[in-house]
TORPA-788304 format. One record per residue: residue number from 1; residue in one letter; z negated, y negated, x of N, C-alpha, C, O in turn. Coordinates in Angstrom, 2 decimals, padded with zeros to 5 digits. Layout:
<sites>
<site n="NUM" res="a" n_w="Z" n_v="Y" n_u="X" ca_w="Z" ca_v="Y" ca_u="X" c_w="Z" c_v="Y" c_u="X" o_w="Z" o_v="Y" o_u="X"/>
...
</sites>
This chain:
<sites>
<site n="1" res="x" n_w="-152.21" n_v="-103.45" n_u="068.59" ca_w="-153.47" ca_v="-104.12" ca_u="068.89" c_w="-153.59" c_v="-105.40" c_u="068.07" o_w="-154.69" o_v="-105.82" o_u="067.70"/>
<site n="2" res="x" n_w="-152.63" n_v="-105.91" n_u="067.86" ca_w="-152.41" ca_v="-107.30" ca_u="067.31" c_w="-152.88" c_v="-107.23" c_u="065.75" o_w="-153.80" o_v="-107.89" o_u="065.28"/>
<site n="3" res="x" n_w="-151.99" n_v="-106.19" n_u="064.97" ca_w="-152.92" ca_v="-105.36" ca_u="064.09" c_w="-153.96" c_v="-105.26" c_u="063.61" o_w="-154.50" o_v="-105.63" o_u="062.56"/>
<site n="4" res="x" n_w="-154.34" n_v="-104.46" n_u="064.85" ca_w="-155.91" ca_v="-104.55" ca_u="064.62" c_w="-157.14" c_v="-105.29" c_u="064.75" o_w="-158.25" o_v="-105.04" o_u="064.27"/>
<site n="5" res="x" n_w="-156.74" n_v="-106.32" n_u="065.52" ca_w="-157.37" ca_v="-107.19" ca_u="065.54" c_w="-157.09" c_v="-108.48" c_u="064.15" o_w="-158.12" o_v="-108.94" o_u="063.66"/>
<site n="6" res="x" n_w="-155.83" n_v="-108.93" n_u="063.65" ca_w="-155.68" ca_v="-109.11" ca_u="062.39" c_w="-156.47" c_v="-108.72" c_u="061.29" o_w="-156.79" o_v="-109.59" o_u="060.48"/>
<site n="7" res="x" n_w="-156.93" n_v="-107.25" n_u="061.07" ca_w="-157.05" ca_v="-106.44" ca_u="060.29" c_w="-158.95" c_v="-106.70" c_u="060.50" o_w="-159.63" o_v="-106.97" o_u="059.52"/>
<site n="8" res="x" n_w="-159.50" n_v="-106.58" n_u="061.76" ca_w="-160.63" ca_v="-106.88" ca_u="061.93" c_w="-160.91" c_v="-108.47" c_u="061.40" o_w="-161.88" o_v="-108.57" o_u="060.65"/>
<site n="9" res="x" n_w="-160.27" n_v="-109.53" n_u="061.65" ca_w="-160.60" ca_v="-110.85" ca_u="060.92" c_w="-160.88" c_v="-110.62" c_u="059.79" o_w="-162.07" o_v="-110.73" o_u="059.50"/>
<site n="10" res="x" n_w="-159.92" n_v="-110.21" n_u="058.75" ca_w="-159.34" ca_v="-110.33" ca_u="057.46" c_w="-159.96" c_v="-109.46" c_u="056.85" o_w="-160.71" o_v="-109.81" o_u="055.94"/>
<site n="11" res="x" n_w="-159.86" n_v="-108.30" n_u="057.13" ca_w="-160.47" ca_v="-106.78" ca_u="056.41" c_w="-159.16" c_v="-106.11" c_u="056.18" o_w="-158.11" o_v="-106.66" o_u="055.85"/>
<site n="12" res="x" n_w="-159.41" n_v="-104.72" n_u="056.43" ca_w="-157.91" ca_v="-103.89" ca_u="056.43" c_w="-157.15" c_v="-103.83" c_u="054.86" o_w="-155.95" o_v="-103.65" o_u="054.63"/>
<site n="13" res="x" n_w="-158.30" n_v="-104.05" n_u="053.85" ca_w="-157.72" ca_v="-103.85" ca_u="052.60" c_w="-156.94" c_v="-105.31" c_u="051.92" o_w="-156.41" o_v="-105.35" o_u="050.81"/>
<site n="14" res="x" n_w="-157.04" n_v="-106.59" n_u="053.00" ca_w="-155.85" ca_v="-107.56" ca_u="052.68" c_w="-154.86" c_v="-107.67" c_u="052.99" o_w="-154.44" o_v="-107.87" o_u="054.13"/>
<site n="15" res="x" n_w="-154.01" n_v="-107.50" n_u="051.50" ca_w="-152.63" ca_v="-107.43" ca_u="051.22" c_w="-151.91" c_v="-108.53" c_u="051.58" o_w="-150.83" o_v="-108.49" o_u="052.17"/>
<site n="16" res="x" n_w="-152.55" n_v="-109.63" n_u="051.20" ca_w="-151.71" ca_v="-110.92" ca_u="050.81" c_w="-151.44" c_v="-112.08" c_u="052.28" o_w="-150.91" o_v="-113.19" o_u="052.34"/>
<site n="17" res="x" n_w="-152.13" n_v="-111.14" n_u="053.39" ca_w="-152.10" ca_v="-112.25" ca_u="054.71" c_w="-150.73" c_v="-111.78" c_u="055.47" o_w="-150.62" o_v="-110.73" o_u="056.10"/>
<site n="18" res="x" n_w="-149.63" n_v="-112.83" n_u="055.27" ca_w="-148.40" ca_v="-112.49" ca_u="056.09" c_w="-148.67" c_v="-112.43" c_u="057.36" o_w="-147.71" o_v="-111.79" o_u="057.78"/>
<site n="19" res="x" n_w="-149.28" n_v="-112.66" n_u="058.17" ca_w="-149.26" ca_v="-112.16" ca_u="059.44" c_w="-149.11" c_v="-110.32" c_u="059.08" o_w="-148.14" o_v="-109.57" o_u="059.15"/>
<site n="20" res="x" n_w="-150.16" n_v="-110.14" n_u="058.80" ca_w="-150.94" ca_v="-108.44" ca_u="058.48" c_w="-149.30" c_v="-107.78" c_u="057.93" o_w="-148.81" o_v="-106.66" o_u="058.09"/>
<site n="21" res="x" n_w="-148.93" n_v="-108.62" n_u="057.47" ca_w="-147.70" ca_v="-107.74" ca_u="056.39" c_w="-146.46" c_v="-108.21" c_u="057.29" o_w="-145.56" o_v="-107.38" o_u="057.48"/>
<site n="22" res="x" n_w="-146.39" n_v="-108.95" n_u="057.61" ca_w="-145.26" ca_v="-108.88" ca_u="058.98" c_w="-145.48" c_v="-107.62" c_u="059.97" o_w="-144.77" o_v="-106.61" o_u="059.98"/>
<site n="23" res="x" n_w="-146.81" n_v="-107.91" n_u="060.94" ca_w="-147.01" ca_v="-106.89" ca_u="061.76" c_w="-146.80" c_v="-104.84" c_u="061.14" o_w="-146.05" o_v="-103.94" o_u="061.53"/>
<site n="24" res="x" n_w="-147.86" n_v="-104.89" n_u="060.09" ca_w="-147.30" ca_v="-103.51" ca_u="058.96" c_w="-145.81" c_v="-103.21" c_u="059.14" o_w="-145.50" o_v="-102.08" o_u="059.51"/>
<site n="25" res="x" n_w="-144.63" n_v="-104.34" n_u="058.83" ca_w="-143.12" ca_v="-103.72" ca_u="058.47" c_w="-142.75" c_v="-104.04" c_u="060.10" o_w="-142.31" o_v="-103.12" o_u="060.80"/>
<site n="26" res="x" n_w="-142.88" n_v="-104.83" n_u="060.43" ca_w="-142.30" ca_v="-104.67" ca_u="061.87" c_w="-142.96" c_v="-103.52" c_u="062.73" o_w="-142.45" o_v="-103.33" o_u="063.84"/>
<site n="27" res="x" n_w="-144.07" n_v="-102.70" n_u="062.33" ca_w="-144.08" ca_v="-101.54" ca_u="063.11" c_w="-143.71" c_v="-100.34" c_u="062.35" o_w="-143.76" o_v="-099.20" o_u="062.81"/>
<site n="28" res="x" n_w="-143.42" n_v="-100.58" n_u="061.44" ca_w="-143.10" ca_v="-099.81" ca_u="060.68" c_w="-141.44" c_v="-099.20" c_u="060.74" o_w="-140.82" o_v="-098.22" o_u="060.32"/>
<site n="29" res="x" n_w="-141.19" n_v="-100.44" n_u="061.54" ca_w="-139.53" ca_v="-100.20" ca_u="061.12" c_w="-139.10" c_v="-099.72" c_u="062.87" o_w="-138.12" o_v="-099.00" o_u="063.04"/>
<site n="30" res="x" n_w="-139.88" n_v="-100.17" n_u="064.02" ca_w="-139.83" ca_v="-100.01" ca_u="065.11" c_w="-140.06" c_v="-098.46" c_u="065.15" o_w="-140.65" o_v="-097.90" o_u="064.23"/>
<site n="31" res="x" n_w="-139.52" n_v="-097.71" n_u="066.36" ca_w="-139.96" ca_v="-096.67" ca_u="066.72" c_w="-140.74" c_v="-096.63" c_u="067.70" o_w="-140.70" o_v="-097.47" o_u="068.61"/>
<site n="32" res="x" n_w="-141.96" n_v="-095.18" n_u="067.63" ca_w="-142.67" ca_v="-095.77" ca_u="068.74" c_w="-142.14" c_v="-095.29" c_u="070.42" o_w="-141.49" o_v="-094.34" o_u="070.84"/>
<site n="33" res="x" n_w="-142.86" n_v="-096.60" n_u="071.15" ca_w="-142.46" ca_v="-096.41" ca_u="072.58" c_w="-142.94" c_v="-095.19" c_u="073.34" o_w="-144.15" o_v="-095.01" o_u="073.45"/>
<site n="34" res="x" n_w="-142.27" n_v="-094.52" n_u="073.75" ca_w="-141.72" ca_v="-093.35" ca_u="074.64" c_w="-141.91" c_v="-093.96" c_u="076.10" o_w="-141.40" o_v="-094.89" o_u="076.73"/>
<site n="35" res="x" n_w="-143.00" n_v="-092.90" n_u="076.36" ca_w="-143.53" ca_v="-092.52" ca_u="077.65" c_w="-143.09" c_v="-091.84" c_u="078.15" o_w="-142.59" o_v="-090.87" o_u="077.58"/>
<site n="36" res="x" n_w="-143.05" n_v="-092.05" n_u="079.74" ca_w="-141.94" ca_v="-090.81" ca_u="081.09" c_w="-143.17" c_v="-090.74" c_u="081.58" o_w="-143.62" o_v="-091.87" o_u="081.76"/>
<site n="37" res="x" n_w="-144.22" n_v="-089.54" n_u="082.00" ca_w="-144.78" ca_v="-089.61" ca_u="082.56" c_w="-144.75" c_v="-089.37" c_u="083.89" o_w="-145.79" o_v="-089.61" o_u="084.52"/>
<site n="38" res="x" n_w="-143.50" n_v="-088.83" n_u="084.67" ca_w="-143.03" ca_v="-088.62" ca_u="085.82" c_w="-142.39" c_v="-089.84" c_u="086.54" o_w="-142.04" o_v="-089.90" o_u="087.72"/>
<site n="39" res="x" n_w="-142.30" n_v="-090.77" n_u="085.61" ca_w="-141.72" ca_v="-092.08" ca_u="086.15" c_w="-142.40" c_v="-092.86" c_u="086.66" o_w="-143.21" o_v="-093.21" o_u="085.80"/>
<site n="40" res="x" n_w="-142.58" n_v="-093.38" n_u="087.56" ca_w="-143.36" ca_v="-094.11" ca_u="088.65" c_w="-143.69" c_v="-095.47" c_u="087.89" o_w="-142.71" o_v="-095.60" o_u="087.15"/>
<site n="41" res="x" n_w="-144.19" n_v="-096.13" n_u="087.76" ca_w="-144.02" ca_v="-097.72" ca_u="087.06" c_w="-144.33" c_v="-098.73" c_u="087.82" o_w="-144.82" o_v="-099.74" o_u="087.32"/>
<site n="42" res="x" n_w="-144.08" n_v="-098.64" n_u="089.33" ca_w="-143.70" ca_v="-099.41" ca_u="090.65" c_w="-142.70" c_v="-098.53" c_u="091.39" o_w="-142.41" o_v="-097.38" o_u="091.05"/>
<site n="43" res="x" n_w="-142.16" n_v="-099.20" n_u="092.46" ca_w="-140.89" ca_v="-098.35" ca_u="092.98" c_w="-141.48" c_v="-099.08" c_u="094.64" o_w="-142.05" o_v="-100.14" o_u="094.85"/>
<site n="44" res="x" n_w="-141.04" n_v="-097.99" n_u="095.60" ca_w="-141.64" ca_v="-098.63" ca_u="097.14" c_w="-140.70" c_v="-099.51" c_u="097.25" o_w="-139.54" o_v="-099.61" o_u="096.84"/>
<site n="45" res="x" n_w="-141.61" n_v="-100.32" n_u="098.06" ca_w="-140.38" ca_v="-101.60" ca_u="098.68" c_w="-139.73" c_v="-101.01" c_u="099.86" o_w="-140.08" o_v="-100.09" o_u="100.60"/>
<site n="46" res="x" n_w="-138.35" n_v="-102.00" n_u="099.84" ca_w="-137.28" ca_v="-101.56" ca_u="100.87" c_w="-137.63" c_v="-101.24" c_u="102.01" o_w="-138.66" o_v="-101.70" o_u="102.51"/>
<site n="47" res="x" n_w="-136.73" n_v="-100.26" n_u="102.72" ca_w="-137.41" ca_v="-099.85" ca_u="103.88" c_w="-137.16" c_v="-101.29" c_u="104.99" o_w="-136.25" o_v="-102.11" o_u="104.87"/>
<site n="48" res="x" n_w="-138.00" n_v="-101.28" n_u="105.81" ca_w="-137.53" ca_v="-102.30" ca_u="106.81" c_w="-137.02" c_v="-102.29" c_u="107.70" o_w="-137.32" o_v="-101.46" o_u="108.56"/>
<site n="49" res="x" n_w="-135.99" n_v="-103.26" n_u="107.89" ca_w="-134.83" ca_v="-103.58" ca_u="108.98" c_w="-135.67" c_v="-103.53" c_u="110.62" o_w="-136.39" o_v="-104.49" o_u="110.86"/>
<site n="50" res="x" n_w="-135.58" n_v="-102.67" n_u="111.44" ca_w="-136.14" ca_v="-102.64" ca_u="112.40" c_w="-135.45" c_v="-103.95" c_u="113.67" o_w="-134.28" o_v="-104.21" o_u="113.95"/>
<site n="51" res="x" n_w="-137.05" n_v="-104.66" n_u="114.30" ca_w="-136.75" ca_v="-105.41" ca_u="114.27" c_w="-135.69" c_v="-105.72" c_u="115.83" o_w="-135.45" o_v="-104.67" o_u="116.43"/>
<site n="52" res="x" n_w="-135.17" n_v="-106.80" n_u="116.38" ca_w="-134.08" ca_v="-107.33" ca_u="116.99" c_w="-134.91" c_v="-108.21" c_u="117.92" o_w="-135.52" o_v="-109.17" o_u="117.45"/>
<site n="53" res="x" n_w="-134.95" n_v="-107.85" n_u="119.59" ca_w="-135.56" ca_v="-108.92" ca_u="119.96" c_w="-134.25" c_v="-109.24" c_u="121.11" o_w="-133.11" o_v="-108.78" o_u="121.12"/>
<site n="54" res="x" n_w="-134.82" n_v="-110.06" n_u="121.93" ca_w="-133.33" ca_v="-110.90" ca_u="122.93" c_w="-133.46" c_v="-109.86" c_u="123.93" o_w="-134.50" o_v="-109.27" o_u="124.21"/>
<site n="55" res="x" n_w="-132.33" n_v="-109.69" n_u="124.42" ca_w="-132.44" ca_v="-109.08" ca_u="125.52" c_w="-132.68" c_v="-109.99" c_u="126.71" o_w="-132.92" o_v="-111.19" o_u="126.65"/>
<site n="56" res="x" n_w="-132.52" n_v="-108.83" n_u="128.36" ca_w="-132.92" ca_v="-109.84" ca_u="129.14" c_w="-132.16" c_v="-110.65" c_u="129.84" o_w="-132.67" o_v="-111.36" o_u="130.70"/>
<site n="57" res="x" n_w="-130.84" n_v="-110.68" n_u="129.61" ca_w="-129.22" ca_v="-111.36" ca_u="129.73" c_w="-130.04" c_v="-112.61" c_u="128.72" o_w="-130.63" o_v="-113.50" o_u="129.34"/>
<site n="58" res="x" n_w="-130.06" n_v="-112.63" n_u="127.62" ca_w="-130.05" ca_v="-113.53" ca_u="126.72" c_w="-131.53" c_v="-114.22" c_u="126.85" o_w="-131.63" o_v="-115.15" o_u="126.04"/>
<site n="59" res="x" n_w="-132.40" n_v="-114.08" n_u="127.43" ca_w="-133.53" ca_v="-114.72" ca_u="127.64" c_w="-133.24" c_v="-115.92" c_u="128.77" o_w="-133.47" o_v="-117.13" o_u="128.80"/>
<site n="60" res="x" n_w="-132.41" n_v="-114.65" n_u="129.98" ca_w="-132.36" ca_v="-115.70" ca_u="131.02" c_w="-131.19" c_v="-116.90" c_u="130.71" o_w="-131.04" o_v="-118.01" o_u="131.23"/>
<site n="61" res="x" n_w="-130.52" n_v="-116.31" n_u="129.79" ca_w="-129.22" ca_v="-117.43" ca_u="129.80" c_w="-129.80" c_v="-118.31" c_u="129.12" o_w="-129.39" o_v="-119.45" o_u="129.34"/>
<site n="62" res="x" n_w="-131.05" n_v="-118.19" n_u="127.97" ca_w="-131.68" ca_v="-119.45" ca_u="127.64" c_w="-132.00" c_v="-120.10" c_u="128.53" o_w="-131.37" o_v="-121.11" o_u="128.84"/>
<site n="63" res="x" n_w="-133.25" n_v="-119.62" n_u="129.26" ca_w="-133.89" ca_v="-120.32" ca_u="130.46" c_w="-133.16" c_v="-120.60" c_u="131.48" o_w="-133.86" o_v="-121.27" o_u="132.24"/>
<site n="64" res="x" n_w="-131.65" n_v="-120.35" n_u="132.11" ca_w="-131.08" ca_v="-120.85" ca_u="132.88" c_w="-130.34" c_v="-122.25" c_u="132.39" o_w="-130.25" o_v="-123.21" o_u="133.16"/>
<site n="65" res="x" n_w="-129.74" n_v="-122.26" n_u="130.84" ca_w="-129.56" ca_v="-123.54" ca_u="130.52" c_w="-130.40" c_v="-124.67" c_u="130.07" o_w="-129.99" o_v="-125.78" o_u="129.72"/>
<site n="66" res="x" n_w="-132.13" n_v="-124.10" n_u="130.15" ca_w="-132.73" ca_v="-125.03" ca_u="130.01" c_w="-133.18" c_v="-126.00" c_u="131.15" o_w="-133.64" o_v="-127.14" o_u="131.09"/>
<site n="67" res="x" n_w="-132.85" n_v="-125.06" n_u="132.37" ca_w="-133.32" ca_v="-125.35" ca_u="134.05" c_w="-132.08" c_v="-125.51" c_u="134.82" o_w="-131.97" o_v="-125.23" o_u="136.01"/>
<site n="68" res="x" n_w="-130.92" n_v="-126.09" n_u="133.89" ca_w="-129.51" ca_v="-126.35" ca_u="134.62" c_w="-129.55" c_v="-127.66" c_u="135.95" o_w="-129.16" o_v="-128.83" o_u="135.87"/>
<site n="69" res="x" n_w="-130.12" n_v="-126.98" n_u="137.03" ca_w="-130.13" ca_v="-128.02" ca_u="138.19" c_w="-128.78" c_v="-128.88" c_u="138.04" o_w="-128.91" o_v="-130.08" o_u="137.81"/>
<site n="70" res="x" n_w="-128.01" n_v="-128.54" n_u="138.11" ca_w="-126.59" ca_v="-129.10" ca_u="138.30" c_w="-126.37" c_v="-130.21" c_u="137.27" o_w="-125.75" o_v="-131.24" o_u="137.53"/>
<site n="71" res="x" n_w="-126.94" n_v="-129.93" n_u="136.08" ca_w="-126.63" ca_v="-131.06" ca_u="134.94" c_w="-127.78" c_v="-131.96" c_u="135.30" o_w="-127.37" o_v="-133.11" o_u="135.20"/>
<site n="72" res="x" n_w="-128.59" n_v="-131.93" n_u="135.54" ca_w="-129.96" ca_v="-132.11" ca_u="135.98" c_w="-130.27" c_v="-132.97" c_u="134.99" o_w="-130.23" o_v="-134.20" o_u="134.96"/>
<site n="73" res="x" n_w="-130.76" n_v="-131.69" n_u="133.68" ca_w="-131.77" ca_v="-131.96" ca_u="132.69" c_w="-132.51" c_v="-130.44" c_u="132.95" o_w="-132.25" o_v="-129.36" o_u="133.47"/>
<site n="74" res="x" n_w="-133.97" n_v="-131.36" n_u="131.98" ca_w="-135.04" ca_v="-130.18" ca_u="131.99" c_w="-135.41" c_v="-130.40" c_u="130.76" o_w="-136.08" o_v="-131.33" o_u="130.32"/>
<site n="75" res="x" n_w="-134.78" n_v="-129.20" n_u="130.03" ca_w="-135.75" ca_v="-129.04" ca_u="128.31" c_w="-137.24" c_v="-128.88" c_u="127.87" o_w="-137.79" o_v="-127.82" o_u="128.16"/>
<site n="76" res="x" n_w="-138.04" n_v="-129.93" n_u="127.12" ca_w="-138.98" ca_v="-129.38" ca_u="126.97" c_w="-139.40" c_v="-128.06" c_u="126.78" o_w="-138.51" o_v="-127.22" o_u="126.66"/>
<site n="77" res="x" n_w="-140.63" n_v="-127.69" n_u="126.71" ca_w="-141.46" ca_v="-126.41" ca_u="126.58" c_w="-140.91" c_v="-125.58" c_u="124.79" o_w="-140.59" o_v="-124.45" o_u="124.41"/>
<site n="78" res="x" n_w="-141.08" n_v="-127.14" n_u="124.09" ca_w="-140.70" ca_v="-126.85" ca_u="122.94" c_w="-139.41" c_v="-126.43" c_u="122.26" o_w="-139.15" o_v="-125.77" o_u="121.26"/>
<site n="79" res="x" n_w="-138.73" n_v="-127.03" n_u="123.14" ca_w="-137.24" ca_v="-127.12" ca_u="122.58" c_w="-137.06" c_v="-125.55" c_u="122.83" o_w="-136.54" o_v="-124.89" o_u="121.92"/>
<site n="80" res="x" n_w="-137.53" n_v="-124.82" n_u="124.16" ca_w="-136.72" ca_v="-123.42" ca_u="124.29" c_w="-137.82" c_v="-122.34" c_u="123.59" o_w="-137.63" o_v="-121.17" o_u="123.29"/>
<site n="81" res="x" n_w="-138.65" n_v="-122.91" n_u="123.50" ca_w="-139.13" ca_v="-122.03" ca_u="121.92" c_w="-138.08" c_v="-121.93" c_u="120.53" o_w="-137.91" o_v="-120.93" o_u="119.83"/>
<site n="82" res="x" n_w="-137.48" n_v="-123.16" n_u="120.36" ca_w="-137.02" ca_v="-123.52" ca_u="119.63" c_w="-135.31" c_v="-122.71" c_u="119.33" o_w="-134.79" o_v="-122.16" o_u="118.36"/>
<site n="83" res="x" n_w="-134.82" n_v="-123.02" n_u="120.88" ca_w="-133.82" ca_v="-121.70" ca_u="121.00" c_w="-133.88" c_v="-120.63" c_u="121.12" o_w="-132.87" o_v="-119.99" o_u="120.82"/>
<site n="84" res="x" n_w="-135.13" n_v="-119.88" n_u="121.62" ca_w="-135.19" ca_v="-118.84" ca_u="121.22" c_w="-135.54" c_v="-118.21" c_u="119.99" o_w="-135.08" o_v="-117.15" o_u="119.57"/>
<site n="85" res="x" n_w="-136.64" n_v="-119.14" n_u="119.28" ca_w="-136.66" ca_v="-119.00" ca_u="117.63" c_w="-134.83" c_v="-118.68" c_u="116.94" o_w="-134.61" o_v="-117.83" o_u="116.07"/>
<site n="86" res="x" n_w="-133.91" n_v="-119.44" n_u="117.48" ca_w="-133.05" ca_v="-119.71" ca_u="116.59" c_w="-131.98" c_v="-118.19" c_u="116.85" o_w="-131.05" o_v="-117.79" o_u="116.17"/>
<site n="87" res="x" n_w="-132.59" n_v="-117.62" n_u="118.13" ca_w="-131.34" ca_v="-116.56" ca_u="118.59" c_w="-132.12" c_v="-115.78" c_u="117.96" o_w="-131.63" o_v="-115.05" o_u="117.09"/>
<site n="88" res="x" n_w="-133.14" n_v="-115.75" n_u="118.17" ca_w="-134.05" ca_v="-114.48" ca_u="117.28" c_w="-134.00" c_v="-114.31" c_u="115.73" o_w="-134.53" o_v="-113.31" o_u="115.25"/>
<site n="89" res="x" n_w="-133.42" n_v="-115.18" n_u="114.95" ca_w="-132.75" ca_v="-115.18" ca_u="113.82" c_w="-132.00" c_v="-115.03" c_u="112.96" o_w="-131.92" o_v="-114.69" o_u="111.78"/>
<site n="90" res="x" n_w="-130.86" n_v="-115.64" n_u="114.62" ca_w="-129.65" ca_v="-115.38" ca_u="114.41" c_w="-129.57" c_v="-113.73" c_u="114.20" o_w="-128.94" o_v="-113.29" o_u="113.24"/>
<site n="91" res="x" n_w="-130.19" n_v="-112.92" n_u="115.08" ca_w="-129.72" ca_v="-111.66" ca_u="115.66" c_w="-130.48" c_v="-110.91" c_u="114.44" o_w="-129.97" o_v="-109.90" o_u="113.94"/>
<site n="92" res="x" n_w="-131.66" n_v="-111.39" n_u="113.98" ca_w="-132.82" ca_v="-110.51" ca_u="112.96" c_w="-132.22" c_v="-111.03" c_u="110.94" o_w="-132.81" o_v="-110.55" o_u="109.97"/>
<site n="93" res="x" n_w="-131.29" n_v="-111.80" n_u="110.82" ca_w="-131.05" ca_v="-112.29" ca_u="109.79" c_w="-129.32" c_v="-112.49" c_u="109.43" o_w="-128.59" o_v="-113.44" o_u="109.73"/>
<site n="94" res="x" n_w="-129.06" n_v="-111.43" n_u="108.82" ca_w="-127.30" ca_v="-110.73" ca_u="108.90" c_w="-126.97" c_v="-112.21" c_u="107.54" o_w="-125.85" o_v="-112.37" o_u="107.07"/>
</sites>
């Protein structure tokens, strides 16, 4: 294409423009590219890791250490989002 568009500036019958005469021996000397037409030219993406959620042991053991009467703290709303974000990670991200 490069070529030909060269060749359209200039006119096909100039000899003397090294671009034109570069492109000429460098395709000249190349072989041409070879087509697979059975070959896909994207490939599917990976199958996906099915996903991992907490069980219900592991939900409550969050929420029981966030509601530990005995220590007597109470975790924000946020924070046990926050642990459960992090187990859900842990468990979904090898």
């Amino acid at each position: 294409m490069a070529l030909e568009a060269l060749e359209d500036i200039f006119g096909k019958e100039k000899k003397d423009v090294g671009a034109i005469n570069a492109l000429r021996q460098a395709l000249n000397e190349t072989p041409p590219c070879k087509t697979h037409p059975d070959t896909p030219l994207y490939t599917a993406p990976p199958p996906q890791k099915e996903w991992v959620g907490l069980t219900d042991e592991e939900g409550a053991e969050i929420w029981a250490d966030a509601h530990d009467i005995r220590r007597k703290r109470l975790v924000s709303p946020k924070e046990i989002v926050r642990r459960i974000e992090a187990k859900l990670w842990e468990k979904n991200h090898d």
